[in-house]
C-alpha positions as CSV (number, residue, x, y, z in Angstrom):
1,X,12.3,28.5,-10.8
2,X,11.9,27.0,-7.1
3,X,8.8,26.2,-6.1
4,X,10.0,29.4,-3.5
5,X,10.5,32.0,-6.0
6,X,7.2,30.5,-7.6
7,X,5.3,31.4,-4.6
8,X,6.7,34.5,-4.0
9,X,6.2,35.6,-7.5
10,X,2.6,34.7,-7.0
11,X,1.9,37.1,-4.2
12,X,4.1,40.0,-5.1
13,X,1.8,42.9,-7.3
14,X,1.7,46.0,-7.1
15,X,-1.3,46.2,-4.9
16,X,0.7,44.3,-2.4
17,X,2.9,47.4,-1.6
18,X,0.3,48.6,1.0
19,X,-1.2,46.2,3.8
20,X,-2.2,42.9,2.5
21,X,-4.1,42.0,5.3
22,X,-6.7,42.7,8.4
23,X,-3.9,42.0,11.2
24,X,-7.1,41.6,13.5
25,X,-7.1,37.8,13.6
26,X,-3.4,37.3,13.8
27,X,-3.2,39.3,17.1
28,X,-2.9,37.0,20.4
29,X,-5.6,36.6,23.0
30,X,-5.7,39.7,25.4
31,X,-5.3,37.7,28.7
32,X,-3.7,34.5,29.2
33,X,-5.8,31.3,28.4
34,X,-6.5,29.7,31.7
35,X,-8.8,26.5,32.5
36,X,-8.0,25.7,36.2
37,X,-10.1,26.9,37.7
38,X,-12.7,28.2,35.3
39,X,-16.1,26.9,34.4
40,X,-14.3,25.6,31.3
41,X,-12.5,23.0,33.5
42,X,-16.3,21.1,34.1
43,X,-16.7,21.2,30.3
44,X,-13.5,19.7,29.6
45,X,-14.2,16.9,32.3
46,X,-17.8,16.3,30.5
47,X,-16.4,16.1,27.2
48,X,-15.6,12.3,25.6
49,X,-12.5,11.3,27.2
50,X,-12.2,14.5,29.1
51,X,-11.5,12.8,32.5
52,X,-9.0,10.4,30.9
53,X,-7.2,13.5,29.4
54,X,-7.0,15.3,32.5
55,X,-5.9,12.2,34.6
56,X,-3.2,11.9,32.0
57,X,-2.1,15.3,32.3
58,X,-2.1,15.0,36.2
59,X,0.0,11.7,35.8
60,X,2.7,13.3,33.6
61,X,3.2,16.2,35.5
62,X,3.9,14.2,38.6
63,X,6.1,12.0,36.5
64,X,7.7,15.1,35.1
65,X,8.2,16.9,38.4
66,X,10.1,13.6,39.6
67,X,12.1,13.3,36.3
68,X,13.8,17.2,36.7
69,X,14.4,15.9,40.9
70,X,16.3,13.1,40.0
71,X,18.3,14.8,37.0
72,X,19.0,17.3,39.9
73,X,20.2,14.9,42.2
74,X,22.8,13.0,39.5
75,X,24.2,16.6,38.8
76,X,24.6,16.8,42.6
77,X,26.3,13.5,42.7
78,X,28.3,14.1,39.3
79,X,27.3,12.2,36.7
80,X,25.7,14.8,34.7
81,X,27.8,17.6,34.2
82,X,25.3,20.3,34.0
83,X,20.9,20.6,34.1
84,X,19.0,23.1,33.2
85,X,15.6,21.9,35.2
86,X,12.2,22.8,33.7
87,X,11.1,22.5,37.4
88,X,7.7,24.9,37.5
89,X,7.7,24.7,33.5
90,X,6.3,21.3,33.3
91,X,3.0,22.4,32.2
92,X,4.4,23.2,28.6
93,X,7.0,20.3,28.6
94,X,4.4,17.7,29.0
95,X,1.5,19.3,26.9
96,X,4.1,19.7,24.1
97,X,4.2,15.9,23.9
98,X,0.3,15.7,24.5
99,X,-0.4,18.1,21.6
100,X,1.3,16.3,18.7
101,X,1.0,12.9,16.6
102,X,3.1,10.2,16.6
103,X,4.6,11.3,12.8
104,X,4.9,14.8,14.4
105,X,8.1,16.4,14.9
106,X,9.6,18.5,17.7
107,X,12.9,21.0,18.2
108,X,13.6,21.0,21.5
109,X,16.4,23.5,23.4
110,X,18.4,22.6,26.1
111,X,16.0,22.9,28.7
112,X,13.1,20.7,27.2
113,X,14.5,17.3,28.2
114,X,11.6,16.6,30.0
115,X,9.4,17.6,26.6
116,X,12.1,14.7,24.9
117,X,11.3,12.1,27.5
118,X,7.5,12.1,27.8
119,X,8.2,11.9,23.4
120,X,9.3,8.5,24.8
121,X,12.6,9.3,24.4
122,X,14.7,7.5,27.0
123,X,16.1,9.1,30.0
124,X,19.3,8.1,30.0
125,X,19.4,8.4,26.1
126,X,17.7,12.2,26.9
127,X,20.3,13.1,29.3
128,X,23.8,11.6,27.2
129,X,24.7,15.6,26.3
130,X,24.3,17.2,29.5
131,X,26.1,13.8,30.8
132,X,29.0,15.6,28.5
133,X,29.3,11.8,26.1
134,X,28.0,13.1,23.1
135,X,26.7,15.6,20.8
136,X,23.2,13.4,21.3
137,X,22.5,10.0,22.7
138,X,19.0,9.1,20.7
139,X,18.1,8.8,17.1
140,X,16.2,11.9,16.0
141,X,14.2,9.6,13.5
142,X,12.9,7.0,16.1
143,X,11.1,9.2,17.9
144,X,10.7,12.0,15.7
145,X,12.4,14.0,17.9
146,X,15.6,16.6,16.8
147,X,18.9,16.8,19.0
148,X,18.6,19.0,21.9
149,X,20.0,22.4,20.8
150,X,22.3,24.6,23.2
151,X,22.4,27.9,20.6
152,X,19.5,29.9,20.9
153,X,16.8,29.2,18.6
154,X,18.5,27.9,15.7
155,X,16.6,25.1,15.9
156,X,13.8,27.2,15.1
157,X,14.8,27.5,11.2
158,X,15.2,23.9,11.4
159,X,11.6,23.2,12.1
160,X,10.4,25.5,9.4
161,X,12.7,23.7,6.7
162,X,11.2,20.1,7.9
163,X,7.9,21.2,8.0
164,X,8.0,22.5,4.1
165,X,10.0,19.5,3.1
166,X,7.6,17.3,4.8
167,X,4.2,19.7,3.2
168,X,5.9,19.2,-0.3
169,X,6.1,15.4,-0.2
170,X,2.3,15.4,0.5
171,X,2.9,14.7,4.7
172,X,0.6,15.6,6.8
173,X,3.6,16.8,9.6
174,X,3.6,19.4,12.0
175,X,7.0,20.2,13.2
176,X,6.6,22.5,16.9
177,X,10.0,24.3,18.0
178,X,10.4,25.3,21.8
179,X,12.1,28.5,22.7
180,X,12.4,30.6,25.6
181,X,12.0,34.2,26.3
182,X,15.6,34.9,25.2
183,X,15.7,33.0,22.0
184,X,13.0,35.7,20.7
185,X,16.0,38.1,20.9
186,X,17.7,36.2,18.3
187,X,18.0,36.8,14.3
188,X,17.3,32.6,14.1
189,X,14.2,33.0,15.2
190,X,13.2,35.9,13.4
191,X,14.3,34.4,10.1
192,X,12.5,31.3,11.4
193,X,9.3,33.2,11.7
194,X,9.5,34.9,8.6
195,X,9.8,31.8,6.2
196,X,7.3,30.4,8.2
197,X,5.1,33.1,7.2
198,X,6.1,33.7,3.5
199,X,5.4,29.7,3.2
200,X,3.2,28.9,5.0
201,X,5.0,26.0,6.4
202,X,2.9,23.9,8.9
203,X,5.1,24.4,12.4
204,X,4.1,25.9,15.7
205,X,6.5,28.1,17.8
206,X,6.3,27.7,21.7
207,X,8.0,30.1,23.3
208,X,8.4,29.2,27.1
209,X,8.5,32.6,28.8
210,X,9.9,32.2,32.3
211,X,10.5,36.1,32.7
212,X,14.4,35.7,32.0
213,X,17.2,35.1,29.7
214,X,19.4,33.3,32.2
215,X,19.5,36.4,34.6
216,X,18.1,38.8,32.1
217,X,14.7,40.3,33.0
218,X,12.1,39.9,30.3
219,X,11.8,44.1,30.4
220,X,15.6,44.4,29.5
221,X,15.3,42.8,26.0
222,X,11.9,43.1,24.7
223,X,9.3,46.2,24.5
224,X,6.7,44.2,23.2
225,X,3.2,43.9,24.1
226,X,3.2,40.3,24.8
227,X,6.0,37.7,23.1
228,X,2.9,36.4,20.9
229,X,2.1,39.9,19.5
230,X,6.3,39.4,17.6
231,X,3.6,37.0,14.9
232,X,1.4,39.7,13.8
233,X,5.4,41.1,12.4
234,X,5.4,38.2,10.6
235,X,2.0,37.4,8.9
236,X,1.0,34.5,11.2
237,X,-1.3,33.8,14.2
238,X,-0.3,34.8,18.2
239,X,-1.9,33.2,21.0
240,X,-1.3,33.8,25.0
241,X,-1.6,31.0,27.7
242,X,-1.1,30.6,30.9
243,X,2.1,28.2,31.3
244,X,1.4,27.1,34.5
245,X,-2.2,25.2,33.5
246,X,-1.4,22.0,31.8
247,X,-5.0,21.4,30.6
248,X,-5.1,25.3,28.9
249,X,-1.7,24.6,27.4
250,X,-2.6,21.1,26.1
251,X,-5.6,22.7,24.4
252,X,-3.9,25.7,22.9
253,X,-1.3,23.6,21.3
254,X,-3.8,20.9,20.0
255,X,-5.3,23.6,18.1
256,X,-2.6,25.5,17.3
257,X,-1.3,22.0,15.6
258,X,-4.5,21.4,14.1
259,X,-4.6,24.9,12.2
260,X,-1.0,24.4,11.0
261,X,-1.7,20.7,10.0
262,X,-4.9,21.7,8.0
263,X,-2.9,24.6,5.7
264,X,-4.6,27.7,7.9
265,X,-0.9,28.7,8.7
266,X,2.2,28.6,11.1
267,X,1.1,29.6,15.2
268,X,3.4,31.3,17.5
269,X,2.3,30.5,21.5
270,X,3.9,32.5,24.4
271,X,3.5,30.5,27.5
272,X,4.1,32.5,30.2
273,X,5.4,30.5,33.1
274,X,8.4,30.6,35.6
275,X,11.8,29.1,36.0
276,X,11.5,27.7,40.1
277,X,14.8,26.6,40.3
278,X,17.9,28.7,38.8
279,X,19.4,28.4,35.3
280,X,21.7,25.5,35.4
281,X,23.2,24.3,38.6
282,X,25.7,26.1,38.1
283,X,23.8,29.8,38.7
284,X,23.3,31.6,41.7
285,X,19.5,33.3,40.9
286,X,19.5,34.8,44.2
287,X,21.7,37.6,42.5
288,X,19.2,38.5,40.1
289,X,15.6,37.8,41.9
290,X,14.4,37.8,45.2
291,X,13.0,35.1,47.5
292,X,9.8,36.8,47.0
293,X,8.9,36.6,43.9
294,X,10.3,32.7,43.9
295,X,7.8,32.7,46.7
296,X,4.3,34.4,44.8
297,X,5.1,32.0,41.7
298,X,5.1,28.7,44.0
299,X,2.3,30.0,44.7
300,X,1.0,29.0,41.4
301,X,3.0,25.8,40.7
302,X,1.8,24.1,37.7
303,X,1.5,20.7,39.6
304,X,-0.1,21.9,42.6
305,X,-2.4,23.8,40.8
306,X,-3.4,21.0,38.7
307,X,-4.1,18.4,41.7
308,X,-6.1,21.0,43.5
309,X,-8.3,22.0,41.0
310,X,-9.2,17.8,39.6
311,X,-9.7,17.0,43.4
312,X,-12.0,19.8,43.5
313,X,-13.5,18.5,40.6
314,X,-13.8,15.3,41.2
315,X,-12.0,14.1,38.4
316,X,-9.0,12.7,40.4
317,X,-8.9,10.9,43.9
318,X,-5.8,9.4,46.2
319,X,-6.0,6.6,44.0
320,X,-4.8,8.7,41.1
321,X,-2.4,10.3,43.2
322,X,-0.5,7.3,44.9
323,X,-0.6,5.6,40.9
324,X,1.2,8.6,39.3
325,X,3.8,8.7,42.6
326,X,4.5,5.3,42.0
327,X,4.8,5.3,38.5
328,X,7.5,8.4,39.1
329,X,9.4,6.7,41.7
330,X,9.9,3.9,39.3
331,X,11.1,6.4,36.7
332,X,13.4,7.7,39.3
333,X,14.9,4.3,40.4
334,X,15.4,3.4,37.0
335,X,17.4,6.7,36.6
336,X,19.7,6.4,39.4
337,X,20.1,2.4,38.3
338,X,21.2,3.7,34.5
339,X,23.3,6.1,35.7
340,X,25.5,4.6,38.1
341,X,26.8,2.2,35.7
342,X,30.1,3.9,34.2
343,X,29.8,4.0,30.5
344,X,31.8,2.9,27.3
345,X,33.4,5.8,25.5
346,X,35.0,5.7,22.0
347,X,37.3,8.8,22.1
348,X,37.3,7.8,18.4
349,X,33.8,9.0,18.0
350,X,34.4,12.4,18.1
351,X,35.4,12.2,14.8
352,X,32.2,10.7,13.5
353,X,29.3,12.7,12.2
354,X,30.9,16.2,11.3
355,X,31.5,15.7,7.6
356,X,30.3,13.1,5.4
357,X,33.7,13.2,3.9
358,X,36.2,14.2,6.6
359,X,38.7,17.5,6.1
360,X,42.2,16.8,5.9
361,X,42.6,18.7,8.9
362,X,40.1,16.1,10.6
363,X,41.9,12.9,9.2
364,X,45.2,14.8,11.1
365,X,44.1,15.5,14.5
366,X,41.8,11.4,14.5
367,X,45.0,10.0,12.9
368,X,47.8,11.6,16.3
369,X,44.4,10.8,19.1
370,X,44.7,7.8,17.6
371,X,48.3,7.4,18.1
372,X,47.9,8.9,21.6
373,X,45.4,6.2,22.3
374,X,47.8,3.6,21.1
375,X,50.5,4.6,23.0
376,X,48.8,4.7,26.4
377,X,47.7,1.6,25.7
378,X,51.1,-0.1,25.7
379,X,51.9,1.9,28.5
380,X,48.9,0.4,30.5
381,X,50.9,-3.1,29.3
382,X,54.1,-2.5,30.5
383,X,52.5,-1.6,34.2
């Protein structure tokens, strides 16, 4: 018997045909967390190391909001081949990285590069798949951090399956998985949800809800109450917060971390936010939504929103503003510096990594690249 069916045979009787439990405390908040704005911003600021959290938060948005510029630009210029920008989604991308420990893991989708990067991932590393080089240009096990993924949530049953691993072996490791609006439309993260229940398993869902599945309205693929209320299906706890407030986001997530760390069960957050810019740079959004709405949700850009409200507090000053534009100016330079210098490919590398032991079929088609390769070598000699 797995220590699965063991489990499951523990909590199947027949009393358990009916409800086994009050959904009350699984159901999400009714309104969107918020912070900015609120009385509850003072109390963070009072609180021990309050001030230093919120400068920090204030400091990686700016950072962040330069990051998704400058990735813009080198798609521009052509040396990434595609970006999906988090711009006016950097509120979750950074508190993601604020929320969790260093032994922590995180599932990232395409979109969350900037959620890699302040992991301490490197940029350039970060950026090697939407570059178009390879599959993934960090180590998943120096930073704790698992290769970006471009299929809708199937990451998400990744998580789960780390998380359990990591619970059995006596860790203490949270594993968090981002998704968007869309990827709740997908059987991975269904399935993902469900083991997470049924085990228990110590990960956090954020689901990034920017109101579209590339040019899909949220309305046109989900009836639900809220994204967060899709939990309560699933025998684990919702919560709602407002994407665009870094500090409420940060402070969902650290608890939502902390109950799944301490055995009180999986979370599932929906952050509702907004996508400024359009899918990739390679969508028109002006086919889909109008300049008007783009204009009502500037409105509330998360790093506007943030610097008002600490200047209005008191907690930041144009000391802390001119630091944390320097400090992204520098990230940008270094960007532009990395990524002007053509890189070394190994055609050969496609091969690696697939199968431990490679198909027949494989061996074929590296064995004639190979002797492609070769052959336009000697031609490059007899030039």
């Amino acid at each position: 018997m797995t220590v699965l069916d063991h489990d499951l045979a523990a909590a199947w009787t027949p009393d358990a045909h009916g409800p086994r439990r009050d959904p009350a405390p699984l159901l999400p908040d009714s309104e969107p967390v918020r912070i900015l704005g609120t009385p509850a911003l003072r109390r963070t600021a009072d609180s021990p190391g309050g001030r230093e959290l919120l400068r920090d938060l204030h400091r990686r948005l700016v950072v962040g909001r330069r990051f998704n510029q400058q990735a813009t630009t080198l798609t521009k210029q052509g040396r990434l081949a595609v970006y999906p920008a988090s711009t006016g989604q950097e509120a979750c991308q950074i508190a993601v990285a604020s929320a969790l420990r260093p032994g922590d893991w995180l599932f990232p989708s395409y979109r969350d590069t900037l959620a890699v990067v302040s992991r301490g991932v490197d940029p350039v590393q970060t950026l090697t798949l939407l570059r178009g080089n390879a599959h993934c240009g960090y180590d998943p096990y120096e930073h704790q951090v698992a290769p970006l993924s471009t299929p809708l949530a199937t990451q998400a049953p990744h998580a789960v399956g780390l998380a359990h691993a990591a619970r059995l072996r006596g860790e203490s490791t949270v594993a968090l998985a981002l998704v968007g609006d869309g990827g709740t439309s997908e059987g991975d993260f269904h399935e993902a949800l469900n083991f997470a229940g049924v085990l228990n398993a110590p990960v956090v869902f954020l689901v990034q809800n920017n109101g579209y599945a590339i040019s899909v309205p949220l309305a046109k693929q989900s009836a639900a109450p809220t994204l967060a209320h899709k939990a309560v299906g699933y025998g684990i706890q919702g919560r709602l917060v407002d994407g665009n407030d870094a500090v409420a986001v940060h402070i969902v997530l650290s608890e939502a971390v902390e109950h799944a760390r301490t055995g009180r069960g999986p979370v599932l957050v929906e952050a509702v936010t907004y996508r400024l810019e359009a899918h990739t740079n390679a969508d028109d959004a002006g086919r889909y939504r109008s300049a008007e709405e783009v204009e009502r949700w500037q409105a509330r850009d998360p790093l506007t929103l943030m610097e008002r409200h600490l200047r209005e507090a008191g907690v930041i000053g144009d000391a802390d503003v001119a630091a944390a534009a320097a400090e992204a100016e520098e990230l940008a330079d270094r960007m532009r510096t990395l990524f002007h210098v053509k890189p070394q490919l190994d055609p050969m590398s496609l091969f690696a990594h697939v199968y431990a032991e490679p198909t027949p079929q494989l061996r074929e088609q590296a064995a004639q690249l190979a002797a492609e390769l070769a052959a336009e070598a000697a031609t490059e000699e007899r030039r």
